[in-house]
N, C-alpha and C positions, 0 to 999 in steps of 0.2 A: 389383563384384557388382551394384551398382546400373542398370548400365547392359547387364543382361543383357535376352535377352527370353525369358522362359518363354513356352511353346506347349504346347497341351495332346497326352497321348500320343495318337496314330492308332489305338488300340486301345481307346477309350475310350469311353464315350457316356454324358449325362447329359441329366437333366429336373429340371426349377425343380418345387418342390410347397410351395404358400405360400411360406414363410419360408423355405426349407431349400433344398440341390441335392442330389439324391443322382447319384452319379456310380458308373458302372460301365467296370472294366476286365473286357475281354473276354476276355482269355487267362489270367487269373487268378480270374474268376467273384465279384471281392471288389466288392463295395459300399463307397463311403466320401460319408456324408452332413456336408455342410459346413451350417456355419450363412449368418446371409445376408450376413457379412461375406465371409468364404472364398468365399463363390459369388457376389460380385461379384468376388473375384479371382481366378477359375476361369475367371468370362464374358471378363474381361480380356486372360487367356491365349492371347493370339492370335499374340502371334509377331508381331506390330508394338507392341504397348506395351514399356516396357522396365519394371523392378521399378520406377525412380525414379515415371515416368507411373502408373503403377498406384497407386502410392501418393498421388499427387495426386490421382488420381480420387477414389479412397477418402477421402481426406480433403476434399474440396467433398462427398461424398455425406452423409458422419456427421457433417462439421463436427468433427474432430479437430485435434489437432496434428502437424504434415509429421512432426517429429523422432522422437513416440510410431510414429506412423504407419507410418516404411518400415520401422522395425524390425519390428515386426509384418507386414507384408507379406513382408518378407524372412523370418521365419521358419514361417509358413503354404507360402511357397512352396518353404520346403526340405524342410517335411514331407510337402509334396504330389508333389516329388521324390524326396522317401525311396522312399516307397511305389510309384513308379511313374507318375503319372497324368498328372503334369509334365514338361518336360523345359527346363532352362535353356540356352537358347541364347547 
């Protein structure tokens, strides 16, 4: 799972506002505001990091732990999969 790459949905669009991203799915009309952890792994979502990289990154930016780290990354990105906004590659 680790070595998947989430990419963000083609139906999507979002805007950074301070702290926050709020991200809109278009076909769905739903709003879902990330904090600034989630929206740097939203900004991530590009479909060349894979979950492991992302959670590296994540982790030089807050200065965590790798191991705290991908869990949480892995599960931010299955919830942003639930919903639609993600997709794991």
């Amino acid at each position: 799972m680790y070595e998947k790459k989430p990419v963000k949905n083609k139906n999507t669009i979002s805007r950074k506002i301070e702290d926050e991203t709020l991200v809109l799915d278009l076909q769905t009309k739903q709003y879902h505001i990330l904090n600034e952890t989630a929206g740097k792994i939203w900004e991530l979502s590009d479909g060349e990091h894979t979950v492991a990289e992302i959670a590296e990154e994540i982790c030089k930016e807050f200065d965590a732990s790798v191991d705290v780290v991908k869990e949480d990354v892995l599960h931010t990105l299955e919830g942003l999969s639930k919903v639609g906004v993600i997709v794991m590659e």
